[in-house]
C-alpha positions as CSV (number, residue, x, y, z in Angstrom):
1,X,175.5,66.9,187.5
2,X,171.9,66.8,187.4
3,X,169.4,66.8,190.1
4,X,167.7,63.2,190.9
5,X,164.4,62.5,190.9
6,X,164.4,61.5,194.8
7,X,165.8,64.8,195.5
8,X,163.1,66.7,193.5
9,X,160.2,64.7,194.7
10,X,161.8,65.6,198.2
11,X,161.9,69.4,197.5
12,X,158.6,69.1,196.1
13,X,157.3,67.9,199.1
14,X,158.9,70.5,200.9
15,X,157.8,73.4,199.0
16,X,154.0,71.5,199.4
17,X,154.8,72.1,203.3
18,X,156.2,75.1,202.9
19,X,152.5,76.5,201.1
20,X,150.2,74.7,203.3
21,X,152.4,76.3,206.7
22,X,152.3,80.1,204.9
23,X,149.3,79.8,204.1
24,X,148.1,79.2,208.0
25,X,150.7,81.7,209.1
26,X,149.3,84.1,206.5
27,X,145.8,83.5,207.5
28,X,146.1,85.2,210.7
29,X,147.1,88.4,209.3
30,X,143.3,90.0,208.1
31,X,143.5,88.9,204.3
32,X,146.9,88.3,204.2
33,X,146.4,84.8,202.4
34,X,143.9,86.3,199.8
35,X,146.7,89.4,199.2
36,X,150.2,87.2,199.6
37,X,149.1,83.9,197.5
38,X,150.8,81.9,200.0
39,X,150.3,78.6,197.9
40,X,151.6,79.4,194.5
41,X,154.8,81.1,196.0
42,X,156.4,77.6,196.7
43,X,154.4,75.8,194.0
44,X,156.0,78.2,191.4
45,X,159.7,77.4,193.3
46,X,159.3,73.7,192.9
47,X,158.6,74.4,189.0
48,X,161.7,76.6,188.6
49,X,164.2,74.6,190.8
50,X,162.7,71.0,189.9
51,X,161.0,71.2,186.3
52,X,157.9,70.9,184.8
53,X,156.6,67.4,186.7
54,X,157.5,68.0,189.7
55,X,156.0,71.5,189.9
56,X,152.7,70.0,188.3
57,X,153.0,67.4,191.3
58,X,153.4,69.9,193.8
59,X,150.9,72.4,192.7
60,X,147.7,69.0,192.8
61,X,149.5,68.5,196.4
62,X,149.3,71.6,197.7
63,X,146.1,72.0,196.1
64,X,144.6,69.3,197.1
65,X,146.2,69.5,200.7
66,X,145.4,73.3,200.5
67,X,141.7,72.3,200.5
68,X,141.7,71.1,203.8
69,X,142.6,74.7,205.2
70,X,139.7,76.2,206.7
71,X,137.5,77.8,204.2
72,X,139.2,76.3,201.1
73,X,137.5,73.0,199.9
74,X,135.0,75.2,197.9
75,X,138.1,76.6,195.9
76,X,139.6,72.6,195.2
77,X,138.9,73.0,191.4
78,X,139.9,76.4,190.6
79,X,143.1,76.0,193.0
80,X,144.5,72.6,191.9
81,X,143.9,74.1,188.2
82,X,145.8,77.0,188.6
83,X,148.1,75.6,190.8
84,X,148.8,72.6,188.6
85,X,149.8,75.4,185.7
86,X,151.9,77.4,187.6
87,X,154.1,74.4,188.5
88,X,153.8,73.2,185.5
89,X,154.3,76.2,183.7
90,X,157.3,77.5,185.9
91,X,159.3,74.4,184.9
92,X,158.5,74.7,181.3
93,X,159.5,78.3,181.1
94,X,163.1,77.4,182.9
95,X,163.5,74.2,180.7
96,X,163.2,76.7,177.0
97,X,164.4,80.2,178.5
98,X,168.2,80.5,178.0
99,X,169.7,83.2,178.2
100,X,172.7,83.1,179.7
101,X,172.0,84.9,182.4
102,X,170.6,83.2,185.7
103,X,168.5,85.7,187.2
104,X,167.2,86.8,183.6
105,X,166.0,83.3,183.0
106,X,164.4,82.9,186.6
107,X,162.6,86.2,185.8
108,X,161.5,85.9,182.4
109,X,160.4,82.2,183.4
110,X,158.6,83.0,186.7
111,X,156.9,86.3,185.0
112,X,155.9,83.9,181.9
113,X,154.5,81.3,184.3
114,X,152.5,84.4,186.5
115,X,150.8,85.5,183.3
116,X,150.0,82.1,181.6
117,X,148.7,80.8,184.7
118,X,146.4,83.6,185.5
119,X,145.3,83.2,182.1
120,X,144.6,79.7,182.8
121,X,142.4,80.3,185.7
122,X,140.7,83.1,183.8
123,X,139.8,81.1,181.0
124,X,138.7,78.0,183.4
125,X,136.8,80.3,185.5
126,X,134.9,81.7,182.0
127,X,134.7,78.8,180.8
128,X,133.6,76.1,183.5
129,X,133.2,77.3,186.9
130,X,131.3,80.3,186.2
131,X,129.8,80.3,182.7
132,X,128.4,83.6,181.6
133,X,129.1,85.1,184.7
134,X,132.9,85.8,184.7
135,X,133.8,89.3,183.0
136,X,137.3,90.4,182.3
137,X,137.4,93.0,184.5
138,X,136.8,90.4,187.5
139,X,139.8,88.6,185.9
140,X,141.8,91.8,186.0
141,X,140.3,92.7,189.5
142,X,141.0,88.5,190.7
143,X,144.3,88.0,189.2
144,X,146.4,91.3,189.6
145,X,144.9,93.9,191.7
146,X,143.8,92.0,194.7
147,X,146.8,89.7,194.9
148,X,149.8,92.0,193.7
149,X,151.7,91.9,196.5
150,X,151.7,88.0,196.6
151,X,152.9,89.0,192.8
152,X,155.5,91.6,194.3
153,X,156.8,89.3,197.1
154,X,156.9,86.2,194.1
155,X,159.1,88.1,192.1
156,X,161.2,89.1,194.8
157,X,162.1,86.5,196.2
158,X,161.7,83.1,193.8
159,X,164.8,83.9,191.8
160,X,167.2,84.9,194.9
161,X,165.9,81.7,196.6
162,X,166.3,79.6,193.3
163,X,169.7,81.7,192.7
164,X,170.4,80.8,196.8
165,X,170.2,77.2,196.6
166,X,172.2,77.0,193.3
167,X,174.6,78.7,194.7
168,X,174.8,76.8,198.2
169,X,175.2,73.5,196.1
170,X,172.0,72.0,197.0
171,X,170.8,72.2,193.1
172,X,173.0,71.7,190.0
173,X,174.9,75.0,188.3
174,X,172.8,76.4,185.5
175,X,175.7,78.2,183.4
């Protein structure tokens, strides 16, 4: 049995809810939407559950939705980019990682997609949005040390809720 395509365009469009509503919620705790990463927790969801498409789809959603949020339509560029990767990224990783173990493909898949999409960002942010200006250590300081708990709470939680809904029948069995 295989998941259809109006069922993963529904679950992306729920996970593109569920980051927009976080990221409000989160926005009244001082920092807590810097520090969590609201957006990227169900962006990198809809990559794992869904596959590579539909996590690209819901990563320019929330992205592009995301820039409505107060504060964030400076950050459209850099967001939808990294966004767009993890999504993108997430599903790839699920879609060539077998092991034969669920939660060891979830987490191999999800760490894969954490890495290779701060990378992404890094090198866009080096590269285009600030040329000359961007320094590894910023990278380092950006990606990891300001948002690892956002990092902590994605690993988690992503594969118990991806485990979760396989298990509750509401996506296909893996093994």
């Amino acid at each position: 049995m295989k998941l259809s395509n109006q069922k993963r365009a529904l679950f992306a469009a729920a996970c593109t809810l569920l980051g927009l509503v976080l990221h409000l919620v989160l926005s009244l705790v001082p920092n807590g939407e810097i520090h969590l990463a609201p957006l990227q927790l169900p962006v990198l969801l809809c990559g794992l559950v869904c596959g590579w498409p539909f996590g690209l789809l819901c990563g320019l959603c929330t992205g592009g939705l995301g820039a409505l949020l107060p504060g964030m339509l400076p950050l459209l560029p850099r967001m939808l980019l990294e966004l767009c990767a993890y999504g993108a990224i997430s599903g790839l990783m699920m879609r060539f990682v077998h092991t034969r173990r669920l939660f060891a493909d979830l987490y191999l898949s999800l760490a894969g997609a954490q890495l290779l999409g701060r990378a992404a960002a890094g090198a866009a942010n080096a590269f285009f949005f600030f040329a000359g200006e961007y320094s590894a250590a910023l990278w380092l300081r950006e990606s990891f040390l300001i948002v690892w708990p956002g990092i902590f709470t994605q690993l988690l939680l992503l594969p118990m809720m991806a485990a979760s809904l396989e298990k509750a029948g509401f996506i296909p069995r893996r093994y």
